[in-house]
C-alpha positions in Angstrom: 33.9 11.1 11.1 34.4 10.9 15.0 34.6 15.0 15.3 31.3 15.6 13.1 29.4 12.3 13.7 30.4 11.2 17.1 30.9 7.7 15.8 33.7 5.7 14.2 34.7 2.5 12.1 37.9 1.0 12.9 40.6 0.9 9.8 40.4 -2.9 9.8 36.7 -2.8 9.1 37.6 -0.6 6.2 40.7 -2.9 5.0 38.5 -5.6 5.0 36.1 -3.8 2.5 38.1 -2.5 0.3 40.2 -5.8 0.1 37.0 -7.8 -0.6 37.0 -9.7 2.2 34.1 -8.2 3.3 31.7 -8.0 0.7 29.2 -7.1 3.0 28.2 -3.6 4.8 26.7 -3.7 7.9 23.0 -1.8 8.5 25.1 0.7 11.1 28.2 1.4 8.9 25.8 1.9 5.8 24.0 4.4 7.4 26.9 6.0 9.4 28.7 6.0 6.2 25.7 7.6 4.4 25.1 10.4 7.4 28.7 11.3 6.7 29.0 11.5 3.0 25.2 12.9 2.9 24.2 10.7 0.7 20.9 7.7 0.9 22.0 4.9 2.5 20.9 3.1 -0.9 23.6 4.8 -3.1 26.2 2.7 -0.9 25.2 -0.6 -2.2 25.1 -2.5 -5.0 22.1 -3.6 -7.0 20.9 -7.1 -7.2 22.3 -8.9 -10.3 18.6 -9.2 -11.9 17.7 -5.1 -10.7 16.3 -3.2 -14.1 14.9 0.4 -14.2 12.9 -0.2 -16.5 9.0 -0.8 -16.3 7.8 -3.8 -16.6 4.5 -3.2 -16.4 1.5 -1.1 -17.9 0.6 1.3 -15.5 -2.4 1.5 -15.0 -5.0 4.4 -16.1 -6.3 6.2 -12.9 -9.8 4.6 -13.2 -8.4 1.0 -12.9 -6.5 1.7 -9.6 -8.9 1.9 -7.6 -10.7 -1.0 -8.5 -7.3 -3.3 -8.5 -6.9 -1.7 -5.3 -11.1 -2.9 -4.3 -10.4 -6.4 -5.6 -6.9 -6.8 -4.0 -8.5 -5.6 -0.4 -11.5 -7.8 -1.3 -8.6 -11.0 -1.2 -6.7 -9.8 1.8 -10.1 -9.9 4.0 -11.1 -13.1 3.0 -11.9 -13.9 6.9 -13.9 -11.2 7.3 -16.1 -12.2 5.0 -18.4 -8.9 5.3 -15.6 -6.6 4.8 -14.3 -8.9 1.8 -17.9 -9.0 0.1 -18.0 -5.2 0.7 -15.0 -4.6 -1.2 -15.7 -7.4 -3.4 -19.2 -5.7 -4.2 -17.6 -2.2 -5.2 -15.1 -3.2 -7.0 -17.4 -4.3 -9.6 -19.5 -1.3 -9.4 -19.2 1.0 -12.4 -18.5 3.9 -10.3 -17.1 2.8 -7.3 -15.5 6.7 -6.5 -19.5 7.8 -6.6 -20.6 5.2 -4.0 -17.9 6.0 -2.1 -19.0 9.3 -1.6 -22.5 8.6 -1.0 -21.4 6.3 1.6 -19.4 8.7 3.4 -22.3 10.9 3.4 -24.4 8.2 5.1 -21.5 8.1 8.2 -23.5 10.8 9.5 -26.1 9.4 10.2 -26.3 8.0 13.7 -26.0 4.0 13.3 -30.0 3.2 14.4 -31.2 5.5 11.6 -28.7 4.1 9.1 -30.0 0.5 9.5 -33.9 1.3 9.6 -33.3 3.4 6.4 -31.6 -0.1 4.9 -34.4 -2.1 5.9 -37.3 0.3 4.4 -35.2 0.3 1.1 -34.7 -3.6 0.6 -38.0 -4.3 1.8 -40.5 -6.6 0.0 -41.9 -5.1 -2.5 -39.1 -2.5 -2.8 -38.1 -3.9 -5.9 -34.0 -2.4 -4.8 -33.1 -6.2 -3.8 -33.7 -6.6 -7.5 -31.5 -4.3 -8.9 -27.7 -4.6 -10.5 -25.0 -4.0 -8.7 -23.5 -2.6 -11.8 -26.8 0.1 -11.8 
């Protein structure tokens, strides 16, 4: 280990682990031993009593992640409450991946245009403050 790695751990360390009276490997010899048996770090450890493959959850069909993902952002920006609304309001669009894309065609525009275009669509009279957001 010392020739190829550069590094060693003493033969008491190693008594004491395979003796049991270390139960515990430290972050440094898990990964030096890992580096020298070329192996993940995570193959040297044990799993937690409770650890099961198996799934324990539905996943998800691709339309619902990103809307778990919308409504899960939505939470986390809770105070900022114009980036929460935002994600808030798309999440419950019907096609949030089509607004998306519309909306990333409107970063283009320079910032002044953006917001007078805004204003001369939710005007009075208008009738778009009326409409769904689900439309």
């Amino acid at each position: 280990m010392e020739k190829e790695l550069g590094e060693t751990i003493s033969q008491a360390y190693l008594s004491q682990l395979e003796s049991g009276k270390r139960v515990h490997l430290t972050a440094f010899t898990r990964d030096l031993l890992a580096r020298f048996f070329k192996v993940h770090p995570g193959y040297l450890v044990s799993d937690p009593p409770d650890f099961s493959t198996d799934l324990l959850t539905d996943v998800a069909e691709e339309s619902d992640r990103l809307s778990t993902w919308l409504e899960a952002s939505a939470e986390e920006w809770q105070t900022e409450p114009e980036v929460a609304g935002f994600f808030s309001a798309l999440a419950r669009t019907t096609d949030p991946r089509r607004y998306l894309a519309l909306l990333s065609e409107l970063l283009v525009l320079p910032l002044a245009e953006l917001e007078q275009l805004v204003r001369t669509l939710t005007a009075p009279g208008t009738g778009s403050t009326e409409r769904e957001v689900t439309s």
